[in-house]
C-alpha positions in Angstrom: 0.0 0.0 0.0 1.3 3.5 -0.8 1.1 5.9 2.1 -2.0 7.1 1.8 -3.7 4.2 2.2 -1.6 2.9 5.0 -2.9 5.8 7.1 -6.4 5.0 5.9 -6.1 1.2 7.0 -4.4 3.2 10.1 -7.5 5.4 11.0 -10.1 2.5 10.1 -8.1 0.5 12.7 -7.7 2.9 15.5 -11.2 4.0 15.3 -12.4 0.2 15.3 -10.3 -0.9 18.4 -11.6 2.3 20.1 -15.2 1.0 19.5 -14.5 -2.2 20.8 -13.0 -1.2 23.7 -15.2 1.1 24.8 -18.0 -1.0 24.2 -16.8 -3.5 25.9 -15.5 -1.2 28.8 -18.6 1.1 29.3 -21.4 -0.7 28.1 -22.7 0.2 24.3 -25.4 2.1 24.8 -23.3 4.6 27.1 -20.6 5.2 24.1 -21.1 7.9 22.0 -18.8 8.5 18.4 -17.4 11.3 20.2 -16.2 9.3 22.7 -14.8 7.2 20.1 -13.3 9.5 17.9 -11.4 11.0 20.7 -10.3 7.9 21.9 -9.1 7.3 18.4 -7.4 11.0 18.6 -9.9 12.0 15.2 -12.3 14.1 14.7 -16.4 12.9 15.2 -16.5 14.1 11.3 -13.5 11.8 10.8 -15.8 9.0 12.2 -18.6 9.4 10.2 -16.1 10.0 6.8 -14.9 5.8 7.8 -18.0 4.5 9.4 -21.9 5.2 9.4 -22.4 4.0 12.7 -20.7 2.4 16.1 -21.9 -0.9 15.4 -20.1 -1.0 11.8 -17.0 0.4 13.5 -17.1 -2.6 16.1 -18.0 -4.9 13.3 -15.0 -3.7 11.2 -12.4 -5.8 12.9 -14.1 -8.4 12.9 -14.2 -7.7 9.4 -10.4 -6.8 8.9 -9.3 -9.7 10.9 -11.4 -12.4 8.1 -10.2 -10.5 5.3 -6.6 -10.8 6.4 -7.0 -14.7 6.5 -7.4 -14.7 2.9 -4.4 -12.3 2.2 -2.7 -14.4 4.3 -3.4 -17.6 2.6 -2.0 -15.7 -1.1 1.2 -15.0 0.6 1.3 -19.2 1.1 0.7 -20.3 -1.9 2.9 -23.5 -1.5 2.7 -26.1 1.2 -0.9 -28.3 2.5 -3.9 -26.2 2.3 -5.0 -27.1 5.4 -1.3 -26.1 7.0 -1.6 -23.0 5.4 -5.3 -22.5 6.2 -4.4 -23.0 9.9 -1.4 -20.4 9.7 -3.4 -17.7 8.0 -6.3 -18.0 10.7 -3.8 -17.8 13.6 -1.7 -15.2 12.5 -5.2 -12.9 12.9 -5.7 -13.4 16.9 -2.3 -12.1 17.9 -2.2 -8.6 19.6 -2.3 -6.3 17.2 -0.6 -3.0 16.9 -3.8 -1.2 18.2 -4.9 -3.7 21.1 -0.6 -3.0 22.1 -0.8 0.5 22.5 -4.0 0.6 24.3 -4.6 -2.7 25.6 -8.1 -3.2 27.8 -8.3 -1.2 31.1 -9.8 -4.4 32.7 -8.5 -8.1 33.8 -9.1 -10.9 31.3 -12.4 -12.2 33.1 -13.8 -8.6 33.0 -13.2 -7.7 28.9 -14.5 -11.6 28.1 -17.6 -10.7 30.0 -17.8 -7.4 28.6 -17.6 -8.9 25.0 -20.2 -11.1 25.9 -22.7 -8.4 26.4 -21.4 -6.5 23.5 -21.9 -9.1 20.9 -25.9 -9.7 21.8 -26.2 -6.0 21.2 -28.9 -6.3 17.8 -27.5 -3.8 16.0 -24.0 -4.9 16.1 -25.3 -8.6 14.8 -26.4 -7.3 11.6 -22.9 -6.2 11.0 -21.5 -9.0 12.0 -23.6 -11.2 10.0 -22.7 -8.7 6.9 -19.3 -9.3 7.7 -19.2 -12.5 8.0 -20.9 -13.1 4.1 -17.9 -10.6 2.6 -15.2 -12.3 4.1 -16.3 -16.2 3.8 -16.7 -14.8 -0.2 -13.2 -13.8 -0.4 -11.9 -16.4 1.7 -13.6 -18.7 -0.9 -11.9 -17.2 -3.6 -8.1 -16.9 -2.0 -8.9 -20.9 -1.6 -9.8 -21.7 -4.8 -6.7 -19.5 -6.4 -4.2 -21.5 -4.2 -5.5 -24.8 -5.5 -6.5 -23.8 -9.3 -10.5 -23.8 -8.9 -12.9 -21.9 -9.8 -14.9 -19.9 -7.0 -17.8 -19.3 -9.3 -18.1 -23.3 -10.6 -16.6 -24.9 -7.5 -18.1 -26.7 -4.4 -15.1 -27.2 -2.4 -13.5 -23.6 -1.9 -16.5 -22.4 -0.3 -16.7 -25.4 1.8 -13.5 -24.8 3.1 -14.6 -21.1 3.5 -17.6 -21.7 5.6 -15.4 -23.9 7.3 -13.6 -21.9 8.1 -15.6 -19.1 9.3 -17.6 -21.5 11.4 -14.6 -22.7 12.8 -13.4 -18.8 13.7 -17.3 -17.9 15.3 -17.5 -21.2 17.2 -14.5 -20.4 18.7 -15.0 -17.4 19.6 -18.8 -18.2 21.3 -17.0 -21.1 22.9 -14.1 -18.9 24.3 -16.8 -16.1 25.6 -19.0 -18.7 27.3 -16.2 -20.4 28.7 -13.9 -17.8 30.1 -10.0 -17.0 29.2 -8.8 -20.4 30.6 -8.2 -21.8 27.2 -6.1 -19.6 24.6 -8.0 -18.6 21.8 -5.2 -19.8 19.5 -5.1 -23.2 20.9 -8.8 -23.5 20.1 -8.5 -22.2 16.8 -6.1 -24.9 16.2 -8.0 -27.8 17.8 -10.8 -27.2 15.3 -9.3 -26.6 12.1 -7.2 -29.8 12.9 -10.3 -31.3 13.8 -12.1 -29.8 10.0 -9.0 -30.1 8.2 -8.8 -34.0 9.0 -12.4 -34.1 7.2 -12.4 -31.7 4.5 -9.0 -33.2 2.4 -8.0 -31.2 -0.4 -9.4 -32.7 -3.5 
């Protein structure tokens, strides 16, 4: 990316992790986009220029994070898909550069309960659910590419997508209804080991 659009992928990131953490620390209802936007260090007209609403900016790394599996699975094009599938989806749940610099003001058991609460917010399951259908489509694609299909004619890459995306939600449920004790990576693994072992490359 040229440096414009690193700043933009910059912005959209900041002002995500702001939402989600806020969300999560305050309650949704009680955050407002100015909150947000100052959190993020922007403007509330820099908000609304990236996002139409606080439930799309929570959404959006949910969003990112999908995405980035598939961009990860073009930069390994060689190698077992499901090795490769496996590598692309953990590289997602390590601490980002946002979640470093301003890492949760509460203890692990606090921010997994506050998530908890977040996610059955209506609003913000639309976008999730909107999310979710864009990035299972691309991840569907980025499959197919890496094993010379055809993501318009082809069963198996969007298999492997939906997979894959049901792997990455039931994980996450699992991991909120379950508390912190598990890593979310070690889960992540167990079931696309688990799917993998199932779903053989054709």
């Amino acid at each position: 990316m040229g440096l414009r659009e690193r700043k933009k992928a910059q912005t959209h990131a900041a002002l995500s992790w702001a939402a989600v953490r806020l969300a999560v620390e305050r309650g949704y209802d009680k955050v407002k986009v100015e909150d947000i936007a100052e959190a993020a260090g922007v403007s509330p007209r820099t908000f609304n220029n990236y996002f139409s609403s606080k439930a799309e900016a929570i959404a959006f790394r949910h969003l990112d994070r999908c995405l980035r599996i598939a961009e990860a699975l073009r930069e390994r094009p060689e190698g077992p898909l499901w090795d490769a599938v496996t590598h692309s989806v953990l590289r997602q749940f390590e601490p980002d550069e946002e979640a470093v610099a301003h890492p949760p003001a509460t203890d692990a058991a606090q921010w997994t309960a506050g998530v908890r609460v977040m996610v059955e917010e209506p609003a913000l399951r639309g976008e999730m659910l909107r999310a979710g259908a864009v990035t299972e489509a691309e991840i569907a694609v980025a499959v197919a590419e890496r094993i010379g299909g055809d993501a318009e004619r082809d069963l198996y890459p969007h298999l492997v997508a939906s997979a894959v995306m049901g792997a990455v939600n039931t994980v996450i449920a699992h991991h909120l209804r379950t508390g912190p004790s598990v890593p979310v990576n070690d889960l992540l693994t167990d079931a696309l080991a688990r799917i993998g072992a199932g779903l053989s490359t054709p």
